[in-house]
C-alpha positions in Angstrom: -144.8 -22.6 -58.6 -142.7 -23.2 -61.4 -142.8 -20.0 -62.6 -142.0 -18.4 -59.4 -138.8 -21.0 -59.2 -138.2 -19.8 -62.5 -138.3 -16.1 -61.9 -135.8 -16.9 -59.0 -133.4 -18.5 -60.9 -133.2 -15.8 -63.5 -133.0 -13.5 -60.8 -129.9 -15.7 -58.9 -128.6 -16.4 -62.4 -128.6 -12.7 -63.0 -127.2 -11.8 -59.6 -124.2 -15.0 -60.8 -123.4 -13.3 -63.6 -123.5 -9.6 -61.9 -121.0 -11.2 -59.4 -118.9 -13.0 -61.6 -119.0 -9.9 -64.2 -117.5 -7.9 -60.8 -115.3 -10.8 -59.5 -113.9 -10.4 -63.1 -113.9 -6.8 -63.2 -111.8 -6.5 -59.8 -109.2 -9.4 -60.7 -108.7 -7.3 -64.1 -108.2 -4.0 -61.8 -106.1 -6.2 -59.2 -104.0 -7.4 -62.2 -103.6 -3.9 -63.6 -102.8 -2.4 -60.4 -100.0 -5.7 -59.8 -99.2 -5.2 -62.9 -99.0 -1.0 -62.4 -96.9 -1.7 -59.3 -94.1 -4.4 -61.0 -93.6 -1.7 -63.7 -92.8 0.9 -61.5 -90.5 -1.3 -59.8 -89.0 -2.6 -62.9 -89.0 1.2 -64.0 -87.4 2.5 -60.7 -84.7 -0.4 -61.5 -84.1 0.3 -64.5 -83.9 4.3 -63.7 -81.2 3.1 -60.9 -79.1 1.2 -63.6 -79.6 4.3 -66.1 -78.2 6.3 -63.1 -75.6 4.0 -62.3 -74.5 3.2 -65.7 -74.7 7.5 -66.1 -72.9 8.0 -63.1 -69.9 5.6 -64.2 -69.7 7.5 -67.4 -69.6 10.7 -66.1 -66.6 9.6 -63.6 -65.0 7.8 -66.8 -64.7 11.3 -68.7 -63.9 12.8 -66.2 -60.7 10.7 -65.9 -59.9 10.8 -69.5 -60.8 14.8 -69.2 -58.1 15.1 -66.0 -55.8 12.8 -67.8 -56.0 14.6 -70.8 -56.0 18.3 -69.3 -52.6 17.6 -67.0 -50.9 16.3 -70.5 -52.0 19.5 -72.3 -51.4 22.0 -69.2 -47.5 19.5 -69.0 -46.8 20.1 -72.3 -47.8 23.8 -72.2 -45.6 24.9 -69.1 -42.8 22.7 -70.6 -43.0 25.3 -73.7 -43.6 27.8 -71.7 -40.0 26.7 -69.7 -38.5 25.8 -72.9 -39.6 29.5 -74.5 -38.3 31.3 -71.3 -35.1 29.5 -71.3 -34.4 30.5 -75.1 -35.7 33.9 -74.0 -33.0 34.4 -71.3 -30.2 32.8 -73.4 -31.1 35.0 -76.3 -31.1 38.4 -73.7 -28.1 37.0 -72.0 -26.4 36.6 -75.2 -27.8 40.0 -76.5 -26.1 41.6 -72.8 -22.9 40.1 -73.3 -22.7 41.1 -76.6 -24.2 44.9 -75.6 -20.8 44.4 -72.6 -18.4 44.9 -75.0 -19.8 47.8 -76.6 -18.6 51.3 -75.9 -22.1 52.5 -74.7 -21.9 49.6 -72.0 -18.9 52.3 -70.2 -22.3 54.9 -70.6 -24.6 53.0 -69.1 -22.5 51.4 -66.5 -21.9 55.3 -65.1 -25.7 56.0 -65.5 -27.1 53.5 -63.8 -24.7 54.1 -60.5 -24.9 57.3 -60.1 -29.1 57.1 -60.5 -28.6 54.5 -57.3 -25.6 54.9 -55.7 -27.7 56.9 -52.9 -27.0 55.1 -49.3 -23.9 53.1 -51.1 -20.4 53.8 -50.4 -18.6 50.3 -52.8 -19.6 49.5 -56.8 -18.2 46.0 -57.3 -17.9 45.4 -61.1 -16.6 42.0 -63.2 -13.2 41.6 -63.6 -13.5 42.6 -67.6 -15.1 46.2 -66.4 -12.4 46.9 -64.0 -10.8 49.3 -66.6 -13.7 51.2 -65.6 -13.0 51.8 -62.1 -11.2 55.1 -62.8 -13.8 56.9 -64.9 -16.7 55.3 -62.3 -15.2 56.0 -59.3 -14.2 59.5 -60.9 -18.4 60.1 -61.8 -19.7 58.3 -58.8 -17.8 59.1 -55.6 -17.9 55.2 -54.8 -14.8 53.3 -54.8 -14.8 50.2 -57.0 -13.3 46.5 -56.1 -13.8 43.6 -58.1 -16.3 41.0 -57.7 -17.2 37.7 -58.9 -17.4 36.5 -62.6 -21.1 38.0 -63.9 -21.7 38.7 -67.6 -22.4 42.5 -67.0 -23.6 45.4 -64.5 -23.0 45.7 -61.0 -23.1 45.4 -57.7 -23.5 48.4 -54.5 -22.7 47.8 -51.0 -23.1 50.0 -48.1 -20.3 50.6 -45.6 -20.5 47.4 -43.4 -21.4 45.6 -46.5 -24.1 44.5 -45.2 -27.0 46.1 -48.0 -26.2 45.5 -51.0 -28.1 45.8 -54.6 -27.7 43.2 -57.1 -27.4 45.5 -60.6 -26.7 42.4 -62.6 -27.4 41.1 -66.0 -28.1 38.1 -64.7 -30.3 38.9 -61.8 -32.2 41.8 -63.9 -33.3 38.9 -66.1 -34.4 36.7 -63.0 -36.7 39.5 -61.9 -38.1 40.6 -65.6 -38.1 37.2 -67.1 -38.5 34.9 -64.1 
């Protein structure tokens, strides 16, 4: 009998040890699979902070990007203004001086009779009024004086109601705005 109690404790101590060998074995996958599933949480955090953290840097260049464009495109359209101004002083200097030129009498003539069509008045600075002979002479218009410009002119229809404004100054508003 003894060696029957014998062979069935070697085969409960076996069937012990195959338990406790599997009791073991699932508590280690358990534990990895715990473990598995904190680190994926403590990854998907950390991925959200890296997002986060991303996100606020992104949103912080941008900022300093805006900031930084709006001074560059300030400083560029206040050359550009500053260049234009010197641009039309220069011309308007350059048409004041080309005024007082005999060829200014030329061009005066010129220009009026190429679009005196549907005008019946040229109106001319108070300086070109010694022109009003001679243009009224090539033009057929009459001539009266108008306002204080720096050169050109100015035609009127009839009920002086159309008008086009020939001036210096107003030629340089549409080509050099």
């Amino acid at each position: 009998m003894n060696a029957k109690l014998e062979y069935f404790a070697e085969i409960i101590s076996r069937e012990v040890e195959t338990k406790r060998r599997r009791a073991k074995h699932q508590a280690a996958c358990d534990l990895s699979k715990k473990t598995a599933t904190e680190i994926e949480s403590a990854q998907e955090k950390i991925n959200l902070r890296i997002e986060k953290i991303r996100g606020e840097a992104v949103r912080e260049s941008n900022k300093k990007i805006s900031a930084a464009t709006a001074k560059i495109k300030a400083k560029y359209i206040a050359s550009q203004n500053f260049l234009r101004a010197e641009l039309k002083k220069n011309i308007a200097r350059d048409l004041k001086i080309f005024a007082q030129k005999n060829e200014y009498e030329i061009y005066l003539i010129e220009r009026i009779i190429a679009l005196r069509e549907g005008f019946s008045t040229v109106i001319l600075r108070p300086e070109d009024m010694k022109f009003a002979q001679t243009i009224a002479q090539f033009t057929g218009l009459s001539v009266e004086e108008g306002k204080n410009f720096s050169g050109g002119f100015i035609l009127q229809n009839e009920n002086k109601k159309i008008f086009l404004d020939y001036t210096f100054e107003t030629r340089l508003e549409i080509f050099a705005p």
